[in-house]
N, C-alpha and C positions, 0 to 999 in steps of 0.2 A: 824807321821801324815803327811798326804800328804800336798803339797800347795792349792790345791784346797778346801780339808779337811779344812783345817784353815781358807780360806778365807769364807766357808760356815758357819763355827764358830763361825766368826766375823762379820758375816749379811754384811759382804762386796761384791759387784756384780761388776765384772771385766767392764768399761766403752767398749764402740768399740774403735777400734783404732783408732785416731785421724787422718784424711787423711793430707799430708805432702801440704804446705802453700807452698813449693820453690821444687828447682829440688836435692829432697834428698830420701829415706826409710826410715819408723818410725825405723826400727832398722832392723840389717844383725849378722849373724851366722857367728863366724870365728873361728875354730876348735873346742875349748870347750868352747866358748865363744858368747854371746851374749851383742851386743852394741844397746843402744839405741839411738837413734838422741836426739838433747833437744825436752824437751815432757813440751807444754806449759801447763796451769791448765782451758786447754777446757773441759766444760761442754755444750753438746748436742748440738757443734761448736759454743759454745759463749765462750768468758771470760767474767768471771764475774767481774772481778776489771780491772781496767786499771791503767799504771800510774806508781808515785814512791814509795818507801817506807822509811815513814820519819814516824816524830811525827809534827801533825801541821792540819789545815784546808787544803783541797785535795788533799792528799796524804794517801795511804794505810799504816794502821794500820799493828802492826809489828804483831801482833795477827790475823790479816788478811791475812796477807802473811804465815803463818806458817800452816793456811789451806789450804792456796792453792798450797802448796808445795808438801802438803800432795798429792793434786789433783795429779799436777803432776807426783807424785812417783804412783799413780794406773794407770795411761796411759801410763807412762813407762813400768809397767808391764804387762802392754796390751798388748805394743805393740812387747816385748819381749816372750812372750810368741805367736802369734800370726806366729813369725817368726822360732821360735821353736820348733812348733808341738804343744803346749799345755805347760801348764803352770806351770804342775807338772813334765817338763822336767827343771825346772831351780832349781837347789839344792843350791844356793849361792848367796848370793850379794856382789862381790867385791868392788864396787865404787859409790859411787855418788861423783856428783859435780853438783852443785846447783851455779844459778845465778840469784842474787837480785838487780834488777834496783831500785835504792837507791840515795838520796839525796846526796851531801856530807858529812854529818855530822854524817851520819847514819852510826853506826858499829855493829848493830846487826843482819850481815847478818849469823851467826852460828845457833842463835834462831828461822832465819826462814826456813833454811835449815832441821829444826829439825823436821819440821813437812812429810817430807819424809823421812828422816832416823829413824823417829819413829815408822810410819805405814809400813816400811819396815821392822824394828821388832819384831813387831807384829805379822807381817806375816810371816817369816821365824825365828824366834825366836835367837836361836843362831846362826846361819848360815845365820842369817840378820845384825851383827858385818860386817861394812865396812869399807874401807878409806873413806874417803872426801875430796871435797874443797867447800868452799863456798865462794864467790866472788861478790862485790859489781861490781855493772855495770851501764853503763849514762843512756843507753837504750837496751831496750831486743823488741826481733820483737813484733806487734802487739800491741807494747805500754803495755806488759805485765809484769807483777809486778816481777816474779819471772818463771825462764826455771829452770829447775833438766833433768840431763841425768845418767843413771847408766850401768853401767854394772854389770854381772850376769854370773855366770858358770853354766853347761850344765849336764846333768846324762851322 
């Protein structure tokens, strides 16, 4: 089944590509490869959470952050595909790496990375088996709870 195929399966509809906030490209082709820039969890150029991720009064829930990871991981693949010719030229997910602006106390930035290596799963099934990192951080641009960047191999 193709990528596209799956993502019609999954009532999932690829966002637009997020336009770049600094002087960079949502993501670049480089032989059989496809990089993404970090891809914040923009929805229809808002975020929707701002902030850290802790457990406590104004700070993002870690079940909040695992959605919006997810966001992420579908604008990443916006914007991979985008650069790519189409979407169903990516047959793989090598990598993610995921970064959770996080209190200090907070170590469960694995669980909310999981919400883009999950929907990245989903979508590429076996062939969505990646590395990772997931990485607590002070602050992420835009006052954004949680950046995911991945890369992705090419047909």
């Amino acid at each position: 089944m193709s990528v596209s195929q799956r993502l019609a399966e999954l009532g999932i509809d690829l966002p637009a590509v997020v336009p770049p906030v600094a002087a960079y490209v949502p993501a670049i082709v480089h032989g059989d490869l496809v990089y993404t820039a970090g891809q914040l969890p923009m929805v229809s150029g808002e975020l929707p959470a701002t902030g850290k991720v802790g457990d406590g009064p104004d700070l993002v829930a870690a079940a909040d952050a695992h959605g919006l990871a997810r966001v992420c991981a579908l604008n990443a693949l916006a914007a991979a595909a985008a650069a790519a010719g189409g979407v169903d030229r990516l047959v793989r997910v090598v990598k993610v790496t995921g970064f959770v602006a996080s209190v200090p106390d907070f170590t469960g930035q694995p669980g909310v990375v999981n919400g883009a290596s999950e929907v990245l799963g989903e979508i590429f099934g076996e062939a969505g088996r990646h590395a990772r990192s997931a990485v607590g951080v002070a602050v992420l641009p835009l006052d954004a709870p949680v950046e995911v960047e991945v890369v992705f191999s090419l047909v």
